[in-house]
Residue, then its C-alpha position, 0 to 999 in steps of 0.5 A: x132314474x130308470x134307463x129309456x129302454x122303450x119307444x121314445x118319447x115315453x115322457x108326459x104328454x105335458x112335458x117337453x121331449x129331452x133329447x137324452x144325447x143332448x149335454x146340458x150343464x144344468x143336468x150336472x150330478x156329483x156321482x154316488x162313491x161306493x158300491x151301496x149309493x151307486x146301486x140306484x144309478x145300475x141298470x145298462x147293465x140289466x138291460x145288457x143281462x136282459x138281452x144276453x141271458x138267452x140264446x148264446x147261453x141256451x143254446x149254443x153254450x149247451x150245443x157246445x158242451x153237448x159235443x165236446x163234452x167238459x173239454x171247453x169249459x174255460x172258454x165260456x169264462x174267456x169269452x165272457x171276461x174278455x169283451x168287457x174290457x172292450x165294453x168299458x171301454x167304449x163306455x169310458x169314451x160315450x161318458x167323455x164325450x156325450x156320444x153313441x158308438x154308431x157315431x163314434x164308429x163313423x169317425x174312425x178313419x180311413x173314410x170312405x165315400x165320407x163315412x168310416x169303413x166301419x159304418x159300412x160293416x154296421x150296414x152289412x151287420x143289420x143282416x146279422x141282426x135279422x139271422x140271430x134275432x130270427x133264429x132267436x124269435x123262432x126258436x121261442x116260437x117253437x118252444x111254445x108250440x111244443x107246449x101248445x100245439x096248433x093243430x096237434x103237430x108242434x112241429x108243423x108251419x101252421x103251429x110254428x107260425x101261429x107262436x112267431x106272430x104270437x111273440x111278434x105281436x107281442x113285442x110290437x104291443x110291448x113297445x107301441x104301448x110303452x109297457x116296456x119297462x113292466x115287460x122287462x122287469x117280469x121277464x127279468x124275474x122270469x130269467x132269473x128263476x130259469x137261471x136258479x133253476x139250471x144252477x139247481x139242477x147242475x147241483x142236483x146232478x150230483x145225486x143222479x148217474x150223470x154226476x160230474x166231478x173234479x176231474x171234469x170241471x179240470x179236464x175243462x179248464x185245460x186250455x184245448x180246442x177239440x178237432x172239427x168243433x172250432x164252428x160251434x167254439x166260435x159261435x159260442x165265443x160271439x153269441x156268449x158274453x156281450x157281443x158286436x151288438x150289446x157292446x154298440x148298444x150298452x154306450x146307448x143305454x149308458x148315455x140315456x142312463x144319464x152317466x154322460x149327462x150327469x158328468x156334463x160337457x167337458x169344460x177342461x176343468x178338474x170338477x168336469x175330470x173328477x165327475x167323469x171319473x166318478x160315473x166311470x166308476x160307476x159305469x163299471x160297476x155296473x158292467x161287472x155286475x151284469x158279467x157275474x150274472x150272465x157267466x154263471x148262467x152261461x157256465x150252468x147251461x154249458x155244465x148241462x150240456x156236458x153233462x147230461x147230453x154228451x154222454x148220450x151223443x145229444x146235440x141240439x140241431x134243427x127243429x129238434x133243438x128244444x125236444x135234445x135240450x130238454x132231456x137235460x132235465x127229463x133225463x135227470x128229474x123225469x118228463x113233468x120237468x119238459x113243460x116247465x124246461x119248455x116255458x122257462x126257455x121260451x121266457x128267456x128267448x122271449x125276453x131277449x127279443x123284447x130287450x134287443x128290440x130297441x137297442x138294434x132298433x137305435x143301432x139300425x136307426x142310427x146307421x141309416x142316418x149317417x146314410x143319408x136316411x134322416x137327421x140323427x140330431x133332430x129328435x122328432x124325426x129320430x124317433x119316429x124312426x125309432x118307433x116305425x122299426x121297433x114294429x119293423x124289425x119283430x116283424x121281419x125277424x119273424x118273416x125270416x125265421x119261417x123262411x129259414x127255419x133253422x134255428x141253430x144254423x141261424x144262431x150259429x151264423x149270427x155268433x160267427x158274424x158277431x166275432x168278426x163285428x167284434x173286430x171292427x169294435x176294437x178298431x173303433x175303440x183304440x182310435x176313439x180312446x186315443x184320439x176323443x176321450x180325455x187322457x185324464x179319464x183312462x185307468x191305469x196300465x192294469x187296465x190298459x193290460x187288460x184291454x189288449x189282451x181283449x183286444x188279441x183274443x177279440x182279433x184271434x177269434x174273429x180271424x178264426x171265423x173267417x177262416x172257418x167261413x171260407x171252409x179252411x181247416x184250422x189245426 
C-alpha cells in the first residue's frame, strides 16, 4: 500500500471514495515484526526524506559552513537528531487516536475565541509557508536559468521568471493529473544520485588543495557557536532536519499511510494496545530510517561548504547563491561540473516543492477549517479544498519570489520562523501525549529522556530566534 501523497480522490472513478481519517474495524491488520517485513509498510518517511533533502541542506546547511567554516559541524547532527523524538512523538499519538496534528493542536488549551492558541500560530505560519517555499521555487528557478537562459541574461526577470512558471506549471500538472507518485519516485532518484554525488566529491576532496582532516571534522564537534553567525545557526537548525511543517505534516502521511487505520479504534483491549504498539514500532522505524538519509546529506553539503567555500571567503547571498555554491565543484572538479552541480540542484529544489505541495496544502486546508472556512469532516468538500490550493499555493509561491527575489533572505526567515513553530509543536505534543494518547503505548523512560532533551533544545533555540528577530546580541 503506498502512502496518499497526491490530489485526493486518486482511487477508481468506480470505487467509492475512503476517507483515510476515517477508523474502521474492518481495516484492522496485525503489524509486520522486524525490520525486513516492515519495509513494505515505510514510506511517510520518504515522503518526509522528499521534502527535507533540499533547501535547509543546499543552501543554508553550505551557507553555514561556508562562513563559520568546521566549527558547526555538530550542529548539523543536533539539529537533525533532536527533533525526531518531537516527530514520533506526535506520530505515537495520530497512531493512538486516528487524528491529524493540525486537530490535535486545536485542542490544546488555553483556547482562544474556542480554538487553541496554537491554531492561531498555524494561521500566522501559512505566511512561513509561502516565504520558504518561494525562496525555495525560486532558487530552483534560478538554477535552471543559469543553464538555460531566457534572453541570454540568466539573471535577468524575464528569465527568472520564465523558469518559476515553468516549475509552477509543473507542479500544478503534477498534481491535477495525479502523477504524483511517478514524479516523486523520479525526482527521489534524482536526489539520491545528487546526495551520492556530494558524498563523493567530500571524499574526493582528499586528493584536491582543499583537503579536510581529522583535526577539522574535531575542530567541528566541539560544541561552539561563533560571534555574529547565531542567524544563519538558527536557520539552520529550523530549515535542517524535520522542521515545524514536516513534523505537522508526517502524522498526515502516517495516518493516510494506514498505520492508525490498521491499529484500529481503541476498544480498550489488550489486542487494540499490542497493534498500537506494533505499527508504533514500525512508524519508528521508518522515521530513523528517513533521519539517516537526510543527515548524511546534510553533514556532505555542510563539509563542502567548509571546506572548499570558507577557505576563499565564499558565502552564498543573493541571486549569486547558485553561481558561490557551485565553485564547490568547479573549484574542485573543473567548470564541466557547474552544468551538472546546476540541474542536480535544481532537482533536489524542484522536488521539494513537489513533495511539500501537498502536505502544507492539507496542513493549510486543515487550519481554515477549523476557522470556520469548511467541514473538515466531510470529505467532498475537503478535498476539493485540497485540490483548489494544490494549484493555489505553487502559484503564489512563485508570485512571491518575483516579488522578493532573495532567496536566501527568504530561506532564511523561513528556517527562523520554523524554530519558533517548533516551539509551539512541543507544547502541543506533551499535552496531546498526557492528555489523548493511551498510557499503555508510550516507550519507556529512555524515550521520555530523549524527548525532553528534544524538548529544551526545540525551546532554546526558538527563543534564540526571537531574540535574534527583534536584533538582540546573543553572547
Amino acid at each position: 500500500m503506498s502512502v496518499t501523497t497526491g490530489t485526493p480522490g486518486a482511487e477508481s472513478a468506480s470505487a467509492p471514495a475512503r476517507d483515510p481519517y476515517k477508523l474502521d474495524p474492518a481495516d484492522i491488520l496485525e503489524p509486520p515484526r522486524g525490520w525486513r517485513a516492515s519495509w513494505k509498510f515505510f514510506g511517510p518517511g520518504f515522503v518526509t526524506s522528499a521534502a527535507v533533502v533540499g533547501s535547509g541542506e543546499l543552501i543554508t546547511a553550505t551557507a553555514l559552513g561556508a562562513e563559520v567554516g568546521f566549527l558547526l559541524l555538530w550542529l548539523v547532527l543536533v539539529s537533525t537528531f533532536v527533533k525526531v523524538a518531537v516527530q514520533i512523538e506526535l506520530a505515537r499519538w495520530s497512531i493512538s487516536t486516528g487524528k491529524t496534528s493540525v486537530t490535535g493542536y486545536n485542542d490544546v488549551t488555553p483556547k482562544i475565541a474556542g480554538r487553541g492558541w496554537i491554531s492561531y500560530i498555524g494561521l500566522l505560519m501559512i505566511l512561513q509557508i509561502v516565504v520558504g517555499q518561494g525562496g525555495v521555487l525560486g532558487t530552483g528557478a534560478l538554477a535552471l536559468s543559469m543553464v538555460m537562459p531566457v534572453g541570454g541574461d540568466p539573471f535577468s526577470l524575464v528569465s527568472i521568471a520564465t523558469w518559476v512558471t515553468v516549475i509552477v506549471v509543473l507542479a500544478v500538472a503534477v498534481h491535477l493529473t495525479n502523477r504524483y507518485g511517478v514524479i516523486e519516485k523520479v525526482s527521489t532518484v534524482l536526489v539520491a544520485l545528487v546526495t551520492l554525488g556530494v558524498i563523493a566529491m567530500v571524499i574526493g576532496l582528499q586528493f584536491t588543495p582543499f583537503a579536510w582532516t581529522a583535526t577539522d571534522i574535531a575542530e567541528g564537534m566541539q560544541f561552539k557557536i561563533q560571534v555574529g553567525t547565531m542567524g544563519v545557526a538558527l536557520a539552520m537548525f529550523g530549515m535542517t532536519g524535520v522542521g515545524g511543517g514536516e513534523i505537522t505534516a508526517y502524522s498526515y502521511w502516517v495516518v493516510e499511510k494506514g498505520y492508525a487505520r490498521f491499529t484500529g479504534p481503541n476498544d480498550g483491549s489488550q489486542a487494540w494496545v499490542d497493534r498500537a504498539r506494533g505499527w508504533i514500532s514500525v512508524m519508528k522505524k521508518d522515521a530513523f530510517l528517513s533521519w539517516i538519509i537526510y543527515t548524511v546529506s546534510t553533514a556532505a553539503f555542510f563539509i563542502l561548504g567548509a571546506a572548499v567555500l570558507h577557505p576563499q571567503g565564499l558565502v552564498p547571498q543573493g541571486t549569486e547563491v547558485l553561481e558561490v555554491l557551485s565553485r564547490m565543484f568547479t573549484d574542485v572538479a573543473g567548470d564541466w561540473t557547474k552544468v551538472i552541480f546546476l540541474v542536480g540542484a535544481a532537482a533536489a529544489l524542484i522536488k521539494t516543492i513537489l513533495a511539500n505541495v501537498p502536505g502544507f496544502a492539507r496542513q493549510v486546508s486543515n487550519t481554515l477549517a477549523l476557522f470556520g472556512a469548511f467541514d473538515w469532516n466531510d470529505l467532498t468538500v475537503r478535498n476539493k479544498w485540497l485540490r483548489a490550493l494544490m494549484v493555489l499555493l505553487p502559484v503564489v509561491w512563485g508570485v512571491f519570489y518575483l516579488f522578493v527575489q532573495s532567496p536566501v533572505l527568504m530561506i532564511v526567515l523561513a528556517g527562523i520562523g520554523n524554530a519558533v513553530y517548533l516551539m509551539a509543536i512541543v507544547a502541543a505534543v506533551w499535552y496531546l501525549g498526557r492528555k489523548q494518547t493511551d498510557p499503555r503505548v508510550k516507550d519507556g523512560h529512555g524515550f521520555t529522556l530523549y524527548l525532553v532533551i528534544s524538548s529544551i533544545a526545540v525551546f532554546a533555540v526558538g527563543l534564540l530566534s526571537l531574540l535574534d528577530l527583534l536584533g538582540i546580541s546573543i553572547g
